[in-house]
C-alpha positions as CSV (number, residue, x, y, z in Angstrom):
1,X,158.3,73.1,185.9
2,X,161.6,74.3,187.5
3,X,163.8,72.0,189.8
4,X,161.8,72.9,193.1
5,X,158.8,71.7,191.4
6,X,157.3,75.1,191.7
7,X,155.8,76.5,188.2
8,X,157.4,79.2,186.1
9,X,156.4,82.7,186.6
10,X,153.9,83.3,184.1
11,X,151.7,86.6,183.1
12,X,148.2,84.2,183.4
13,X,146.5,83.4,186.8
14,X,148.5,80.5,188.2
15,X,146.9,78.3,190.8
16,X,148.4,76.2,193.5
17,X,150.2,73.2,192.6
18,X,148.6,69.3,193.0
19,X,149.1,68.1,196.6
20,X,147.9,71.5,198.1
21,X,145.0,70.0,199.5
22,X,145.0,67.1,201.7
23,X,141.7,65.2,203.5
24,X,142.8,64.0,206.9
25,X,140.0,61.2,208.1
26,X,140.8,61.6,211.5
27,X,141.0,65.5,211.3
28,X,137.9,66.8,209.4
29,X,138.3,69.9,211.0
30,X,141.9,71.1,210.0
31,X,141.1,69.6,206.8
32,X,138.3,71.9,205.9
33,X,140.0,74.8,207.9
34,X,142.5,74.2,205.2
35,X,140.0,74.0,202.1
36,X,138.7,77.1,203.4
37,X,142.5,79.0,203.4
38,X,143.0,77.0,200.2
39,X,140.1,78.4,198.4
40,X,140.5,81.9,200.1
41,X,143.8,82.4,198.9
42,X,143.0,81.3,195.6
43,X,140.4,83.6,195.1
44,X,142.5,86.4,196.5
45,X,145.2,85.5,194.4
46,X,142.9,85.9,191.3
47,X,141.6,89.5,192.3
48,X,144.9,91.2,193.0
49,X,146.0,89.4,189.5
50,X,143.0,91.1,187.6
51,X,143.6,94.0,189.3
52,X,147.1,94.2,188.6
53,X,146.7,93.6,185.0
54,X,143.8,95.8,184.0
55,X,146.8,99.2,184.9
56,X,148.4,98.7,181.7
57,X,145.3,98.1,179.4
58,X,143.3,101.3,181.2
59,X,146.4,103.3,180.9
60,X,146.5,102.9,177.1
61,X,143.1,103.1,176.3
62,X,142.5,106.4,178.3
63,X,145.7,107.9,176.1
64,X,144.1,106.5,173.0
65,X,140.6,107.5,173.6
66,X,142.2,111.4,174.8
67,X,144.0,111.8,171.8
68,X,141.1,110.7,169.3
69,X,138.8,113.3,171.3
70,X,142.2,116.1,170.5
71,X,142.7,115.4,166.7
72,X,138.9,115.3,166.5
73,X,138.3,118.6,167.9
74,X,141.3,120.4,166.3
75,X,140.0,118.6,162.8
76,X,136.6,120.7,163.7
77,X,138.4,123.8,164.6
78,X,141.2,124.4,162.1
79,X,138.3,125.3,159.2
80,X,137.2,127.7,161.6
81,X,140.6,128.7,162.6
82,X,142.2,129.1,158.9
83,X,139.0,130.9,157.7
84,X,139.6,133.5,160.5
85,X,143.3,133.3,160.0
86,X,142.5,134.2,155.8
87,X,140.6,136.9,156.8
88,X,143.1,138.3,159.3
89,X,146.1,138.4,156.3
90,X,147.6,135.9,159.0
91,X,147.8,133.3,155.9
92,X,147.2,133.0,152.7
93,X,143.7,131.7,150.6
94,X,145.5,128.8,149.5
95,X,146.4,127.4,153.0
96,X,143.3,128.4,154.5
97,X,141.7,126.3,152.0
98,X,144.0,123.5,152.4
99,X,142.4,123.5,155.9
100,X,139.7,121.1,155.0
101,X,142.2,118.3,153.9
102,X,144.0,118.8,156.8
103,X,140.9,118.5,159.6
104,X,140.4,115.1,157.5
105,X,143.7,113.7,158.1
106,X,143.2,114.5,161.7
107,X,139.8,113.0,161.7
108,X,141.2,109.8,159.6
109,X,143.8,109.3,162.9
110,X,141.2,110.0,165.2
111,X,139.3,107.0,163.7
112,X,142.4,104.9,163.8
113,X,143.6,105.5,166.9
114,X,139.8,104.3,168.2
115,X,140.0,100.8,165.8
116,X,143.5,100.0,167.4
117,X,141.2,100.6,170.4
118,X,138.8,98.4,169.0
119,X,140.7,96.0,167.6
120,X,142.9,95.1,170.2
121,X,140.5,95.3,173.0
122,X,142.2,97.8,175.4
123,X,139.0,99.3,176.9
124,X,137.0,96.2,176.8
125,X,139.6,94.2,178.1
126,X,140.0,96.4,181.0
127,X,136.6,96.6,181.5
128,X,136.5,92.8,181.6
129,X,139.6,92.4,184.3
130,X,137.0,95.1,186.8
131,X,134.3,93.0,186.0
132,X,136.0,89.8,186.8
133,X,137.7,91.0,189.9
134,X,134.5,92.4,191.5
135,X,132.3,89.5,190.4
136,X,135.7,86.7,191.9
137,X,135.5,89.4,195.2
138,X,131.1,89.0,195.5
139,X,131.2,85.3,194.9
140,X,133.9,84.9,197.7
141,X,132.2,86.7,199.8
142,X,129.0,85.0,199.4
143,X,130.9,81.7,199.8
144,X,132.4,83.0,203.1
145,X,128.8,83.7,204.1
146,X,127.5,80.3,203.0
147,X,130.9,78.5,205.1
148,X,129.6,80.4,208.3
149,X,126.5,79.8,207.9
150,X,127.6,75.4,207.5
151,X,129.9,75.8,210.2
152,X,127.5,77.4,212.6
153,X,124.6,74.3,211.6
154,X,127.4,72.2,211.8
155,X,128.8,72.5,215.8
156,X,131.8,71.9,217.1
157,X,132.4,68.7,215.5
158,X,131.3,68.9,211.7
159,X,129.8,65.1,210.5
160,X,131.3,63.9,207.6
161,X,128.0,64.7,205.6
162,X,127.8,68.0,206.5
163,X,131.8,68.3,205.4
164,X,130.5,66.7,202.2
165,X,128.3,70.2,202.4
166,X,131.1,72.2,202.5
167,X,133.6,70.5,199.8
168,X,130.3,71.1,197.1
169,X,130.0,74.6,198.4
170,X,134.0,75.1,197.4
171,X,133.8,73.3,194.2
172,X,130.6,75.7,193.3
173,X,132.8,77.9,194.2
174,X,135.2,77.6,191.6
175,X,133.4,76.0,189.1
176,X,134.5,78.2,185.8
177,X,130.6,77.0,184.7
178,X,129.7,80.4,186.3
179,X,132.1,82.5,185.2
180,X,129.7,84.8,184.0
181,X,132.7,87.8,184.5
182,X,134.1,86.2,181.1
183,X,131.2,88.0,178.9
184,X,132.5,90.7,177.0
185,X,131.2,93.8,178.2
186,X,129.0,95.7,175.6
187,X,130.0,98.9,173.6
188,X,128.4,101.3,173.2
């Protein structure tokens, strides 16, 4: 923590300090008007971070996945290419026929280039972030369904059962439990 008591930047989701959240006897109303901005901006928060973070993994893994179809197709040409070249005088026999060791080398990159891929999760892991932000997005909007549809059984004046209700609903909510968006993504 830093002097103000606020925590470090960090590159992980952070969420709001202890203390955010205050129950008010006297003012159930304000109080769950606040749960319901708490949890809002919480969820918010979460999406824009996902969305934010999956540039840099998409980014790489289109670049990786471009040049592995490149060096894949120039190791099928280049036979082709050097046989035409031979018979063209444009080179001689014994570079044409060095044309097959060369279209493996390009294939062995190729095949590197998509392990790194592999290994270190770049298009999975973007795939994951979209996943994540879209299912965060659908589960806070079926929670902003589910608080309208409380508040309007509710009245004016919400009972303290019924704002019992509505502190379950946020912690279902929230729960990691159902953070299905944390499966990884199946390749194909």
């Amino acid at each position: 923590m830093t002097s103000g008591g606020t925590h470090p930047k960090s590159n992980d989701i952070q969420a709001a300090g202890s203390g955010v959240l205050h129950w008010q006897c006297d003012q159930i109303q304000k109080s769950l008007d606040d749960q319901l901005t708490y949890v809002e901006s919480e969820a918010l928060n979460a999406i824009a971070w996902y969305w934010d973070k999956k540039k840099w993994k998409a980014r790489l893994s289109r670049w990786i996945r471009l040049w592995a179809l490149i060096l894949t197709a120039c190791a099928g040409l280049l036979p082709i290419v050097s046989y035409i070249a031979r018979d063209a005088n444009w080179v001689t026999a014994s570079a044409a026929t060095a044309s097959g060791l060369w279209a493996s080398a390009l294939v062995g990159v190729a095949a590197a280039l998509i392990g790194i891929d592999r290994a270190f999760g770049f298009s999975t892991g973007w795939a994951r972030y979209v996943l994540a932000a879209s299912e965060i997005r659908k589960r806070l909007e079926e929670f902003r369904m589910d608080w309208i549809a409380l508040t309007a059984v509710s009245g004016s004046t919400p009972a303290r059962t019924r704002s019992a209700r509505w502190s379950r609903r946020q912690r279902t909510f929230a729960s990691p439990s159902r953070a299905s968006w944390r499966r990884k993504p199946r390749t194909g």
